[in-house]
N, CA, C and O of each residue as an XYZ file, in Angstrom:
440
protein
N      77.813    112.878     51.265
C      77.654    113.754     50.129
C      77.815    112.918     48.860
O      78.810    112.213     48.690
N      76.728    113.017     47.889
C      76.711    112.573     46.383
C      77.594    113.240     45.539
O      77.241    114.229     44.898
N      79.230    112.559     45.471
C      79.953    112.949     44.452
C      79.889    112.922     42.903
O      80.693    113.379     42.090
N      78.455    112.116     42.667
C      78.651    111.305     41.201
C      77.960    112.736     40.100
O      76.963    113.382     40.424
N      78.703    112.959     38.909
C      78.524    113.738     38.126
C      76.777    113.341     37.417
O      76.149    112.286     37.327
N      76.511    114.579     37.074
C      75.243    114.509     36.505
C      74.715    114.014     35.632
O      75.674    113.938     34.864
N      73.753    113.513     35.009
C      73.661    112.955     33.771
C      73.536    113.657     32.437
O      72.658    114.487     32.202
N      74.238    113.369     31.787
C      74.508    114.209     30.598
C      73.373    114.253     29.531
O      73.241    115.156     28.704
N      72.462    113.012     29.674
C      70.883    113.131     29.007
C      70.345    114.327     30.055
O      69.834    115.390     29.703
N      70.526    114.000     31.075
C      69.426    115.249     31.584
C      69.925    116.522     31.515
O      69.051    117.379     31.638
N      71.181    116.986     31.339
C      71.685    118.758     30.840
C      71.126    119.171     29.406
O      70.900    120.277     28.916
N      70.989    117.920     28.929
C      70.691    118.191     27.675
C      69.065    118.868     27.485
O      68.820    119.387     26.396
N      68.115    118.854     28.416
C      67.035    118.843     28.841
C      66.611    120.556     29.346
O      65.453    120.973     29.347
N      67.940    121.461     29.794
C      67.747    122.884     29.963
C      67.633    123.151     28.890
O      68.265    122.531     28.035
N      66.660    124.318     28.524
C      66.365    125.638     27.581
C      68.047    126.255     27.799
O      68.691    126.363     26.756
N      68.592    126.562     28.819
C      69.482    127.441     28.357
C      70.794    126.372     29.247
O      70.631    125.946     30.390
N      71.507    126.225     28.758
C      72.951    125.414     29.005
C      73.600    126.020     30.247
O      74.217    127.084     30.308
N      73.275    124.897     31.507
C      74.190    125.203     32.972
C      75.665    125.600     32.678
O      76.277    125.196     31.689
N      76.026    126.182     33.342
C      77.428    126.413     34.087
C      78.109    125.555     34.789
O      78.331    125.997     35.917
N      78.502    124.596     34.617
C      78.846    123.640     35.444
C      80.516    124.012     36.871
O      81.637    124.520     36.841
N      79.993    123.629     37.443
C      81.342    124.557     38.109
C      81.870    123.298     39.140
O      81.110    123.042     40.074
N      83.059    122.543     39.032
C      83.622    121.947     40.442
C      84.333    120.554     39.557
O      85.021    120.842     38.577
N      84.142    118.968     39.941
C      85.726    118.241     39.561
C      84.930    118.271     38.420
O      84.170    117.375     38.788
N      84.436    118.635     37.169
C      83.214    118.230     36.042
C      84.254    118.251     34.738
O      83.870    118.780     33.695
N      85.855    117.537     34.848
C      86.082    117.712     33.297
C      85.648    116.910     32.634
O      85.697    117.191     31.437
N      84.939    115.378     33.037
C      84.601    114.985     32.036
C      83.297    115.062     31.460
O      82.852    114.146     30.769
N      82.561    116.272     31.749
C      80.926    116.668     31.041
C      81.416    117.349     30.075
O      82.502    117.927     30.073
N      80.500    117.293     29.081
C      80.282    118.227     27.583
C      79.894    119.851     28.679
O      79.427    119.968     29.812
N      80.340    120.808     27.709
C      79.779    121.826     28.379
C      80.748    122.932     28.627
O      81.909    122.812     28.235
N      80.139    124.538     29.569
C      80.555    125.094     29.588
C      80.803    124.789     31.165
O      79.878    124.445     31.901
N      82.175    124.953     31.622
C      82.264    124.808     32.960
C      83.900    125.759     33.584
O      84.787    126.374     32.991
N      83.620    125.428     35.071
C      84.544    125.973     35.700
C      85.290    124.620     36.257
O      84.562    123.769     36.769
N      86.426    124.422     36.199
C      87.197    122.989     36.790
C      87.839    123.700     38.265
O      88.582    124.682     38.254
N      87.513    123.186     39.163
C      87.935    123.648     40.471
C      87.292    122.781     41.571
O      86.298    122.084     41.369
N      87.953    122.882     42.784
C      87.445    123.108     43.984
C      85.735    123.670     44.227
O      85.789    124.895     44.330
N      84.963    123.410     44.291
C      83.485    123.980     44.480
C      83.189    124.568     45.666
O      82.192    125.255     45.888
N      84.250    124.237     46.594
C      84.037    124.680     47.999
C      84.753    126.095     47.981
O      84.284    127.060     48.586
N      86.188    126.156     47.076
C      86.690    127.294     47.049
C      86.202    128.305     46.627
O      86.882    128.715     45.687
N      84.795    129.359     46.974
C      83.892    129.963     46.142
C      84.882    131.384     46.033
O      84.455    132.131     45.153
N      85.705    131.740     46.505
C      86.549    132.795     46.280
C      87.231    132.752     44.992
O      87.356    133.810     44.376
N      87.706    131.622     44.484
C      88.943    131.305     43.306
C      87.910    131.313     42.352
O      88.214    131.930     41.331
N      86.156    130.546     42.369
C      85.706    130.579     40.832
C      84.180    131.319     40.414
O      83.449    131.264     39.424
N      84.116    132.295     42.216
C      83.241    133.324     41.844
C      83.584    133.792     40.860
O      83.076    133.359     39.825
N      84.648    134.933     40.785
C      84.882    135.885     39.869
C      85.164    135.541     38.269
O      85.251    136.250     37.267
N      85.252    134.322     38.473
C      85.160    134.055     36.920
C      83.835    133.650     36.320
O      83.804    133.199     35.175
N      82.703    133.794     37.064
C      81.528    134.047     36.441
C      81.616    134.926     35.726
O      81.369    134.515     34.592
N      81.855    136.037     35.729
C      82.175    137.184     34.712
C      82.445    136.952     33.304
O      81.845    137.215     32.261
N      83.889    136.190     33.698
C      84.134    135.968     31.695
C      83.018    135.199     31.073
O      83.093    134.957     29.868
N      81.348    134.532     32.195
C      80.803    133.809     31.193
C      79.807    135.036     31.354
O      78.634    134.679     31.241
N      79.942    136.079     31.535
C      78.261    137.425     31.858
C      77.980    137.294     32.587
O      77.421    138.316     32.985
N      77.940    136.289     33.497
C      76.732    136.122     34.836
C      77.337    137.137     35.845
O      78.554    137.325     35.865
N      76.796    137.555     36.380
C      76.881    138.906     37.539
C      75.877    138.968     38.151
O      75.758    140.033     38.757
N      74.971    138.187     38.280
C      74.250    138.055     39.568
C      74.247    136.375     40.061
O      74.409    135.409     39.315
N      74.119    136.365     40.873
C      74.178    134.810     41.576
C      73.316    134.887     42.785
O      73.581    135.649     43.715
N      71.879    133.788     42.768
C      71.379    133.322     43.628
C      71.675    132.192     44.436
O      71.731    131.055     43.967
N      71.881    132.480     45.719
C      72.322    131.184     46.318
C      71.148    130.733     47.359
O      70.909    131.372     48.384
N      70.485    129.623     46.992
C      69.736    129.038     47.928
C      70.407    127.544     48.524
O      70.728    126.477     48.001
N      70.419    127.955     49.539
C      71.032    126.477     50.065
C      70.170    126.289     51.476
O      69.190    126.869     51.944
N      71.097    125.091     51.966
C      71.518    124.814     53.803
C      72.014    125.534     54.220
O      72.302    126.575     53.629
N      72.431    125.183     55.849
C      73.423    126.046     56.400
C      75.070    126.330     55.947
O      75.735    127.366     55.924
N      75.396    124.892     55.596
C      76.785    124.806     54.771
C      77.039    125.327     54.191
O      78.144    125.839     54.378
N      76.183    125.740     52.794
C      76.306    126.356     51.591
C      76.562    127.946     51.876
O      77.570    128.645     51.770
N      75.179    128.226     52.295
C      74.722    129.507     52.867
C      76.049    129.960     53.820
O      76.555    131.072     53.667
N      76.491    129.128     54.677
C      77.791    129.901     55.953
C      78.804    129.934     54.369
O      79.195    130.926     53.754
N      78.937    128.982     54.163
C      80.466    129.219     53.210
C      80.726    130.077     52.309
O      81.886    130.422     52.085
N      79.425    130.682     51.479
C      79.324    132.099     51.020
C      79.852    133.518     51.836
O      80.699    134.306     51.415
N      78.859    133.630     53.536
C      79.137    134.303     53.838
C      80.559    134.801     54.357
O      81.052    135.924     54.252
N      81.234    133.311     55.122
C      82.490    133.483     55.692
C      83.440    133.861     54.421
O      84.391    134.538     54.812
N      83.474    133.567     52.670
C      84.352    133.990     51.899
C      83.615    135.436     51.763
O      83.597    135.896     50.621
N      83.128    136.050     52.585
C      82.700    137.863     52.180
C      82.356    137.936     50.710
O      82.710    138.883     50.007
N      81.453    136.610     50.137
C      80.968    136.804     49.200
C      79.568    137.301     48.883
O      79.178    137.158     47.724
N      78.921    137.758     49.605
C      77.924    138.290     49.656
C      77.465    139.323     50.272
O      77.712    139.616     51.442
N      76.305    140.334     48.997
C      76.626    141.626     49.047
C      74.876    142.030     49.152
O      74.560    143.110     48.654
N      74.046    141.392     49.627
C      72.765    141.092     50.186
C      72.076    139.977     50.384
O      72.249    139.056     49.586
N      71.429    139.867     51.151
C      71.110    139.359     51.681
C      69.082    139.090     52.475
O      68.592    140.002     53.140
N      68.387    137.953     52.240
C      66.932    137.971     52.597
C      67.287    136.819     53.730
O      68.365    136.224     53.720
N      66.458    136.625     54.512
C      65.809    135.653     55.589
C      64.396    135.731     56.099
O      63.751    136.755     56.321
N      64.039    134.533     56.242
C      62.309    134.018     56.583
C      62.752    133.354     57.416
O      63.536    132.422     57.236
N      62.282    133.765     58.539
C      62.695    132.684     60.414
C      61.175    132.357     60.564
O      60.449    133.346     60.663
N      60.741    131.471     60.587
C      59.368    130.929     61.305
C      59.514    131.061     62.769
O      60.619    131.007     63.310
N      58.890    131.158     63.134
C      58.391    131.560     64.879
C      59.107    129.297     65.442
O      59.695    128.835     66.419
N      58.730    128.879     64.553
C      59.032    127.119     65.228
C      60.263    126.733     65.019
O      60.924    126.877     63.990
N      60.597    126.188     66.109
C      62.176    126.043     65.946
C      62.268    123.969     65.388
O      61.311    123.195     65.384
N      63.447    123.706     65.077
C      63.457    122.589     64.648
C      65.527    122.913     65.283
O      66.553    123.491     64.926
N      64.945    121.984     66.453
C      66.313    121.453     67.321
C      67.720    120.620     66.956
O      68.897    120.646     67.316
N      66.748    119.743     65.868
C      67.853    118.968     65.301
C      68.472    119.334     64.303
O      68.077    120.455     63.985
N      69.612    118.787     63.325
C      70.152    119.359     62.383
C      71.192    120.090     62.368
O      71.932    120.172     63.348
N      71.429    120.826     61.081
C      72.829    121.800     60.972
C      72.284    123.127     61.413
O      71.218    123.499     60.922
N      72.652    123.570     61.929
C      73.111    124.970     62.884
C      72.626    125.862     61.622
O      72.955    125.522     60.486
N      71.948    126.848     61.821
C      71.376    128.423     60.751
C      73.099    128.886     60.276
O      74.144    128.437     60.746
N      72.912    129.944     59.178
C      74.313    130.471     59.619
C      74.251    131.275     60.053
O      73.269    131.492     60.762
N      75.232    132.197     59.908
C      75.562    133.058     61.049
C      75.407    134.553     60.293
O      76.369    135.139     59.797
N      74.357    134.946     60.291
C      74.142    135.903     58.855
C      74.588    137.611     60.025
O      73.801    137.866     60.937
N      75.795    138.521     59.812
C      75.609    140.065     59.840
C      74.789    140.450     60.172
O      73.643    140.209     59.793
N      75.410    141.709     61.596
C      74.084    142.104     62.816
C      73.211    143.214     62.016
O      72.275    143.880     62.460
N      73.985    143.237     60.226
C      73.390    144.504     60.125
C      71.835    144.289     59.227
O      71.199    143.257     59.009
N      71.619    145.408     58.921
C      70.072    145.050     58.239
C      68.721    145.445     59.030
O      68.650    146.190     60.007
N      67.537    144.687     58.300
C      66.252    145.487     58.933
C      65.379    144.457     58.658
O      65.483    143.639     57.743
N      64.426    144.541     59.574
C      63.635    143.225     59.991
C      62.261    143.429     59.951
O      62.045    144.599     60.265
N      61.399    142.927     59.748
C      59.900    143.034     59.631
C      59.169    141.574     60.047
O      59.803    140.538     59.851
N      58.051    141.533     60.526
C      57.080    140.785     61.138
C      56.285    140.343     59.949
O      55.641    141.172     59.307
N      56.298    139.343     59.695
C      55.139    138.192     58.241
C      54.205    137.692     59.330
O      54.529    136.584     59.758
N      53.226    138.183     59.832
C      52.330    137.122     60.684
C      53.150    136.882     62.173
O      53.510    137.662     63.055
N      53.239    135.665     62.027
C      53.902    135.254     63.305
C      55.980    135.110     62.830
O      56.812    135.206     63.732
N      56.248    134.967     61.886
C      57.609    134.849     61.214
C      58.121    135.936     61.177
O      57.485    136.959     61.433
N      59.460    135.926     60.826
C      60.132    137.189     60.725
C      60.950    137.197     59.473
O      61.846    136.404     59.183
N      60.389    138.491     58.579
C      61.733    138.794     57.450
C      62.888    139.483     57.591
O      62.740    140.641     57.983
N      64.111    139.080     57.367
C      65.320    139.610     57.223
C      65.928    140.445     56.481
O      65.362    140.427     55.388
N      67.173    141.508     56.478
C      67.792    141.972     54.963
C      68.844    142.478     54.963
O      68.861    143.331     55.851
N      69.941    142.414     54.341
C      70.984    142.965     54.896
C      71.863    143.150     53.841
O      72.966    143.661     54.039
């Protein structure tokens, strides 16, 4: 994993100024100083900056570590019919929800 902080020419480069969230005290900016893995301790302080919705696209890592902190309150999936053997494990997404056929793929929702 790439620990090295971002470049501060390139933040400068958004229309609208990131959120920086995890070890980032030494960036200019608006940020959260924490743990990044701990998504329980610096979800909820999205709030004091407005944000109240959060898209999370990730891996499996990202994606499981959301779900296992019961931080998520819907949910989409696209399964292709082809499997790919190697790699990190899907996560483990809730039996609940409703499913539909894309062609040969399957959409998720929950």
């Amino acid at each position: 994993m790439d620990n090295t902080l971002p470049d501060s020419l390139a933040l400068e480069k958004f229309l609208i100024a990131p959120l920086l969230i995890g070890n980032v005290s030494a960036l200019e900016g608006d940020k959260i100083i924490c743990d990044p893995y701990d998504i329980a301790r610096w979800l909820p302080e999205l709030l004091d900056h407005d944000i109240h919705h959060v898209l999370v696209e990730g891996g499996g890592h990202v994606l499981q570590s959301f779900l296992d902190a019961g931080m998520v309150d819907q949910w989409h999936r696209f399964t292709s019919e082809k499997r790919i053997n190697d790699g990190i494990s899907a996560p483990k997404f809730p039996e609940t929800g409703c499913a539909d056929k894309l062609g040969t793929d399957r959409y998720e929702r929950g």
